[in-house]
C-alpha positions in Angstrom: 0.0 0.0 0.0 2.9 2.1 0.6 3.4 2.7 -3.2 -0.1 3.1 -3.9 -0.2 6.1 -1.6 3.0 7.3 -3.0 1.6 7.7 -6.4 -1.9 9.3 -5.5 0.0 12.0 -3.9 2.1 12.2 -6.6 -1.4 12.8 -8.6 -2.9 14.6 -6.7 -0.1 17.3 -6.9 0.3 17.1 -10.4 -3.4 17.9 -10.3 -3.1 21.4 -9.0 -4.2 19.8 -5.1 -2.2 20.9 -1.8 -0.4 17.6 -1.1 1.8 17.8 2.8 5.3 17.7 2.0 5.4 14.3 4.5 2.8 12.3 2.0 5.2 12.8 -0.9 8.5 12.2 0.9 7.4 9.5 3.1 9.5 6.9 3.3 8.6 3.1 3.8 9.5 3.1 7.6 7.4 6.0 8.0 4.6 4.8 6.4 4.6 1.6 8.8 5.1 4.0 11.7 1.9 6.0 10.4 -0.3 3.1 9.3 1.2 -0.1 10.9 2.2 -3.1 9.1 -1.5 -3.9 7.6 -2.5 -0.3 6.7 -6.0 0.1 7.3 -7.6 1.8 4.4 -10.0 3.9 6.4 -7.2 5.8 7.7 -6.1 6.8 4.7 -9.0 8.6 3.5 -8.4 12.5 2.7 -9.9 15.6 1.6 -7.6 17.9 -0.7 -8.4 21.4 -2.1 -6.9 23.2 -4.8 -4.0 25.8 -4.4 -6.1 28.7 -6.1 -9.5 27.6 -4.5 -10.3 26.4 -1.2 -13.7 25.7 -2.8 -12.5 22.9 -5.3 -12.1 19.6 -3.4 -11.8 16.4 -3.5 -12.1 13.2 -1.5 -10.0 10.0 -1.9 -11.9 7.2 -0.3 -10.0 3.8 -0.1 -12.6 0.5 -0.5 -12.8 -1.3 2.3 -11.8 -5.0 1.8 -14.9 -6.4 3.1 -14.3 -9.5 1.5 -16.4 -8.7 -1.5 -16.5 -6.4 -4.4 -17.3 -2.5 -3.6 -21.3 -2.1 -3.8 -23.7 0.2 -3.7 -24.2 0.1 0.0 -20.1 1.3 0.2 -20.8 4.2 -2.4 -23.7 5.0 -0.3 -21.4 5.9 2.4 -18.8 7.6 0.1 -22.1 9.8 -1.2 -22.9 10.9 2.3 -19.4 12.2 3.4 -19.0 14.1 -0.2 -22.5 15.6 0.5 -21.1 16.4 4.3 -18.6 18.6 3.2 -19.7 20.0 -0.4 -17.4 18.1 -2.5 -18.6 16.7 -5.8 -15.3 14.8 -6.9 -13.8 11.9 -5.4 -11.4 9.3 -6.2 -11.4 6.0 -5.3 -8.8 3.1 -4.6 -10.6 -0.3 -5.2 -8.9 -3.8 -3.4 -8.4 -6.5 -5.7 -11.7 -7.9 -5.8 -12.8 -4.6 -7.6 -16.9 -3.0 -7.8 -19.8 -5.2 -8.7 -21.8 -4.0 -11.9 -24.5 -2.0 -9.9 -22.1 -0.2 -8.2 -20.6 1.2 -11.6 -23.9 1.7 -12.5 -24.6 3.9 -9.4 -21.2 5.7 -10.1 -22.2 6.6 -14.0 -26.0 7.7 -12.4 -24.6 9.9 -9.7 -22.8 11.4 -12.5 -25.5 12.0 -14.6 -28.1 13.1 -12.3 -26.1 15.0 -9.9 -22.6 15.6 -11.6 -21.2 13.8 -8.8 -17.6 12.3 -10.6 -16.3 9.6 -8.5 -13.0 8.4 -10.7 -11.9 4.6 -10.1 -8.5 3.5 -9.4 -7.3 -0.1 -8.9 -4.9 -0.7 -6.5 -2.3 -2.4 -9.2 -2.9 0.7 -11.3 -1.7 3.3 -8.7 1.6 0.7 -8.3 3.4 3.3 -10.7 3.3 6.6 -11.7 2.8 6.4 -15.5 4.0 9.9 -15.8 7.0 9.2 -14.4 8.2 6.5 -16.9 11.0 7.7 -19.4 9.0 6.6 -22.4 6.1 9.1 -21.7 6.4 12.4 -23.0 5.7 15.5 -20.9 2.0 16.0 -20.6 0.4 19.9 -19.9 -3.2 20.3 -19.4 -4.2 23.9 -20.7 -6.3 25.8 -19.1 -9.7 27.3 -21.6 -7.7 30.7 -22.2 -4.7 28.5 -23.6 -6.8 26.1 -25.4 -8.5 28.8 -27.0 -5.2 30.3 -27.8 -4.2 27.3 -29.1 -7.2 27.0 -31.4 -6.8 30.7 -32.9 -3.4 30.5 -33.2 -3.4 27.2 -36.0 -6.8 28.8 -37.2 -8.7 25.1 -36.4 -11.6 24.0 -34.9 -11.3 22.0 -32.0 -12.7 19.2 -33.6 -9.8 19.0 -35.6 -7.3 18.7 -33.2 -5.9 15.1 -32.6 -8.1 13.0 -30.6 -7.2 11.3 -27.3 -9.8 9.1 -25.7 -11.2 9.9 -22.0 -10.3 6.2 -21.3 -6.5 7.1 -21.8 -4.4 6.1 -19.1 -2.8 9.6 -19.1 -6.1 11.2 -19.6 -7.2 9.5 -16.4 -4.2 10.3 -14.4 -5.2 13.9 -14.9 -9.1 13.6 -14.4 -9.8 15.1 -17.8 -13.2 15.4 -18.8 -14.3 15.2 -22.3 -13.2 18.8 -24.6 -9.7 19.2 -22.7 -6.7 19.7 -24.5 -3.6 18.6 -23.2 -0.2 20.0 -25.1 2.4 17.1 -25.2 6.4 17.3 -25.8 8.0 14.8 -27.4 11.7 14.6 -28.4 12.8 15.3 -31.5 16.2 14.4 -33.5 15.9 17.7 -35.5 14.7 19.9 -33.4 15.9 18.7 -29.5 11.8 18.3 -28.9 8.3 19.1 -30.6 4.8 20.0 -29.4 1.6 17.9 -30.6 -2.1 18.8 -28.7 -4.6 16.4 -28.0 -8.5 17.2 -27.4 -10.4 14.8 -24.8 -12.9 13.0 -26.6 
């Protein structure tokens, strides 16, 4: 688990969230001295807000291993403490026996019908920092003024900008929702690097 919470801090900085300086430099011993040999998930449930907004939080809820897949009656409980404290993103960390199919089907309704977003994360996905690996370019999310910039500046719509799906692994690290553009760099022989865009879709 130690390297599962290691790389959730990791995104949630890269996200624009306050993460403590001691959740991205913890060290193994210090996460057994925190959580104890079997960390229990509950305990490392969090709320983080953005640097610019207090406002813009989100929860990371880790599943409990109950012996069984997350259900409804767990995102129940997730539901209430986002609607506690006014938070309408979360993300969370599923065990290895994963959700049942009504529970995603609660997650896609919540989002539909109260533009609730709870992201899902397995625990063997958050085992490495995709980012991080040296055959991933630099990813940049822009913000609407530079994606309109962007757009004006190559004179194109933004349905003609290279697609990337909202299914992307990289796309998920970020939370990008569909129409965000993310500006990539990518090494180049000729030219020491290039940019390329791609539009969420």
């Amino acid at each position: 688990m130690y390297q599962v919470k290691r790389t959730l801090a990791e995104l949630l900085k890269d996200r624009g969230y306050i993460v403590p300086a001691q959740e991205l430099e913890m060290t193994l011993s210090e996460f057994k001295e925190r959580y104890g040999e079997t960390a229990e998930r509950e305990d490392m449930t969090g709320l983080y807000r953005k640097r610019e907004s207090q406002g813009d939080q989100i929860y990371v809820f880790f599943a409990k291993d109950e012996g069984k897949p997350t259900g409804v009656k767990n995102l129940e409980e997730y539901h209430t403490r986002m609607n506690q404290q006014k938070v309408t993103r979360a993300i969370l960390i599923l065990h290895s026996r994963g959700i049942t199919p009504f529970g995603k089907q609660g997650i896609a309704k919540l989002q539909i019908t109260k533009n609730i977003i709870i992201e899902q994360f397995t625990e063997e996905e958050m085992l490495v920092n995709i980012t991080r690996h040296n055959l991933v370019p630099k990813h940049v999310v822009l913000t609407e003024n530079e994606k309109e910039a962007v757009i004006t500046k190559y004179k194109v719509t933004e349905s003609q900008l290279p697609k990337m799906q909202v299914s992307d692994p990289i796309a998920r690290y970020f939370g990008l929702q569909r129409g965000a553009v993310v500006k990539i760099f990518r090494p180049s022989e000729t030219a020491g690097r290039y940019v390329t865009y791609r539009l969420v879709v």
